[in-house]
C-alpha positions as CSV (number, residue, x, y, z in Angstrom):
1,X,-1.4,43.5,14.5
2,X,-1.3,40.3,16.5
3,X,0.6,38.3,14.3
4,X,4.8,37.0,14.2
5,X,5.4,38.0,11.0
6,X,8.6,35.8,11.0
7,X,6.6,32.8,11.7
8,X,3.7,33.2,10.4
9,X,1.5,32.6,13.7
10,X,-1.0,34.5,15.4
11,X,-0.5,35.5,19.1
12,X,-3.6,34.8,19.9
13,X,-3.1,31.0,18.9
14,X,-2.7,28.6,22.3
15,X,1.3,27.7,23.1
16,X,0.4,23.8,21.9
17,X,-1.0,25.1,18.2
18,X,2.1,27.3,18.4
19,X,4.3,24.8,18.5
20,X,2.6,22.4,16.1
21,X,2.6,25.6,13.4
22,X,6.5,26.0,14.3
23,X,7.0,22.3,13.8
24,X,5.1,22.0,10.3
25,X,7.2,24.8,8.9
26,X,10.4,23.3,9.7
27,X,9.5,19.8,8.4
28,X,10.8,19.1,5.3
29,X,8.0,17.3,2.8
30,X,8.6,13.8,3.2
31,X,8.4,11.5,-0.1
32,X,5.1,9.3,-1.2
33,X,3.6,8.9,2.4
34,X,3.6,9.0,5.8
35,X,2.5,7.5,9.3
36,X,0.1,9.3,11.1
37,X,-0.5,9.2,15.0
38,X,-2.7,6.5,14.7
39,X,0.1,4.6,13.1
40,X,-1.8,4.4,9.9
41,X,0.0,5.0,6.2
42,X,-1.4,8.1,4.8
43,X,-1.0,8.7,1.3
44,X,0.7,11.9,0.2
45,X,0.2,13.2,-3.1
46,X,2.8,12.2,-4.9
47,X,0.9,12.6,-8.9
48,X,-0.5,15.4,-10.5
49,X,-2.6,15.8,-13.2
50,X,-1.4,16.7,-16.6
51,X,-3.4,17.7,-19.5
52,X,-6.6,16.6,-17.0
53,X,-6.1,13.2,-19.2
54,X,-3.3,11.1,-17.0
55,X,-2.0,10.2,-13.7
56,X,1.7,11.5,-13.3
57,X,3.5,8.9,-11.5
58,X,6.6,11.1,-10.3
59,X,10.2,10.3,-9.4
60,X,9.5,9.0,-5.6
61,X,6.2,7.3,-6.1
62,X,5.1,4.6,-3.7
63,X,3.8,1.1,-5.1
64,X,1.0,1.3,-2.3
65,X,-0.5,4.6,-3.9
66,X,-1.3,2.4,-7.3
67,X,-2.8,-0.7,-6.1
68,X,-3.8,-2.0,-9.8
69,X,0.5,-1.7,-10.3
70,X,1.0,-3.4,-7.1
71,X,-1.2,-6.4,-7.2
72,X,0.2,-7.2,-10.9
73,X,3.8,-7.3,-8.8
74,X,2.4,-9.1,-5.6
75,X,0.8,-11.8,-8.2
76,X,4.0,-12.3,-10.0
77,X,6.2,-12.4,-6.8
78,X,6.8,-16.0,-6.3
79,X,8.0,-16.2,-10.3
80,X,10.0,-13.3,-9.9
81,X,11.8,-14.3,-7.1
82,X,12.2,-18.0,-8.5
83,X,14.2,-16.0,-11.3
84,X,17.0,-14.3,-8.8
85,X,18.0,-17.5,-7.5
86,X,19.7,-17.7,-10.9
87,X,22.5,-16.1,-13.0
88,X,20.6,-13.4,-15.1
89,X,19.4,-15.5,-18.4
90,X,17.2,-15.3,-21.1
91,X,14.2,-16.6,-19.7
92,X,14.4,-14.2,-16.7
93,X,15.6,-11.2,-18.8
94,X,12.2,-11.7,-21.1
95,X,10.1,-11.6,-17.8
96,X,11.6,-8.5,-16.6
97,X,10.9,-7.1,-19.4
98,X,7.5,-8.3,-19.8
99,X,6.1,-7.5,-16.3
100,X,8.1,-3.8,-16.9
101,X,5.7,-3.1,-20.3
102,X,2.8,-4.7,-18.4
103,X,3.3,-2.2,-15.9
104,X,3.6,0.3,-17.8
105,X,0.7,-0.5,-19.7
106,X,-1.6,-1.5,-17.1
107,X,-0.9,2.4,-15.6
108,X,-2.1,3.5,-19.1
109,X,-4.7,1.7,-18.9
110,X,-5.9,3.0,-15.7
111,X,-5.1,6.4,-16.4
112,X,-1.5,6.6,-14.6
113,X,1.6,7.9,-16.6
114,X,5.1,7.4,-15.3
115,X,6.5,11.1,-15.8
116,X,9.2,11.0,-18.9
117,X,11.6,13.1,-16.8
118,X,12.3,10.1,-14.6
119,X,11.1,7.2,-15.8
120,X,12.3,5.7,-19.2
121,X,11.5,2.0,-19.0
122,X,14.9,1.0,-17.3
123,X,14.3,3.0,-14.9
124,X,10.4,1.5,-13.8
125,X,12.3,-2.1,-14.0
126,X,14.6,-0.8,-11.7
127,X,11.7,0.3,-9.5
128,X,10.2,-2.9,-9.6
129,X,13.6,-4.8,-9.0
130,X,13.7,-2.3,-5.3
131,X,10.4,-3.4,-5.0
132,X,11.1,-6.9,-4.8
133,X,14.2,-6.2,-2.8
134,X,12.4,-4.5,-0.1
135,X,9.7,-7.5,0.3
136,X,13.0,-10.0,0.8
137,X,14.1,-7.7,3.1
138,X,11.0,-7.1,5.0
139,X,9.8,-11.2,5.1
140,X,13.3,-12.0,6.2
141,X,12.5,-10.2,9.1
142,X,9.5,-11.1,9.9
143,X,10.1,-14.6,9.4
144,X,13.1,-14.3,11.9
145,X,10.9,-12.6,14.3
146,X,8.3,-15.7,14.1
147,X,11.5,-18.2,14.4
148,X,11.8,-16.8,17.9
149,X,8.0,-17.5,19.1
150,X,7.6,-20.3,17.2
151,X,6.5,-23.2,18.9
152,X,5.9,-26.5,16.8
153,X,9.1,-28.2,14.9
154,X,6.6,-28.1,11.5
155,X,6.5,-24.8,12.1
156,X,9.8,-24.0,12.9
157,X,10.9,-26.3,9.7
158,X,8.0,-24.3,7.7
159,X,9.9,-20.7,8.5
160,X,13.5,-21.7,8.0
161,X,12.3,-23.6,4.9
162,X,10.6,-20.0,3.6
163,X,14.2,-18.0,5.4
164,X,16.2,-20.1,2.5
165,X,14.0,-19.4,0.0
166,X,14.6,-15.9,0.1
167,X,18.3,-16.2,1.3
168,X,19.5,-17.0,-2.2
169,X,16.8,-14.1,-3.6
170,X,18.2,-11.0,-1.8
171,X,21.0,-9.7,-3.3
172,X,25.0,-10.0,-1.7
173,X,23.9,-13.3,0.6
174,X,23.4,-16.0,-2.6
175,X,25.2,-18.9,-0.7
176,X,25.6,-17.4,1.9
177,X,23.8,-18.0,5.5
């Protein structure tokens, strides 16, 4: 028959789907999403049904792919960050915690479960702490990029205001500049 049996590809298949067939086998899955040409996020499926009842949220989950999850963290950013400015105390300890279980119960409520083998509730406050990391991260940059092209002094004053801000928030630069 007319097919490479080691690759799984028929001969009669043009050179260019050839090589796109060859390409797709030696990828290796990549974890919660992906770009596609356009330069677009595409979700991957990264939850699976159990009991045709709940969500699983598994181990490398992205935020993105649960937006009711990631608007309860985008609306709590500013108080969450205001919180790592400081050594860890009481105050900031109790909201941790309290975003982690409204989190958690939020994804119950909308039908999302994290999966038990990876997530205790440590481990989805950790999540959101990387969460939060990555958005320092990620502004910083930006904003650095706008420093560069901006043209007023208000708003030059406006970005190195917000740069500070989230200079004492990312972690292993608190005093630092």
């Amino acid at each position: 028959d007319a097919t490479n049996h080691t690759h799984g590809i028929s001969l009669a298949d043009s050179s260019a789907d050839v090589s796109r067939s060859k390409k797709r086998k030696l990828e290796k899955p990549k974890p919660s999403s992906k770009v596609s040409k356009k330069g677009k996020r595409k979700s991957r499926s990264n939850v699976t049904t159990s009991s045709g009842q709940k969500t699983l949220i598994m181990k490398r989950f992205c935020w993105r792919d649960f937006p009711e999850l990631e608007n309860i963290l985008i609306s709590s950013r500013r108080e969450y960050l205001s919180f790592s400015s400081r050594n860890y105390t009481p105050e900031q300890k109790r909201f941790n915690n309290n975003l982690t279980a409204r989190i958690i119960k939020t994804a119950g409520d909308c039908g999302y479960e994290f999966d038990p083998k990876h997530f205790n509730f440590s481990a989805v406050r950790d999540r959101i702490r990387c969460f939060y990391k990555s958005y320092v991260q990620g502004e910083k940059k930006k904003l650095f990029a706008a420093l560069s092209t901006a043209t007023s002094l208000a708003e030059i004053q406006n970005i190195k205001a917000e740069i500070a801000f989230l200079e004492t928030r990312s972690s292993g630069t608190k005093g630092k500049k």
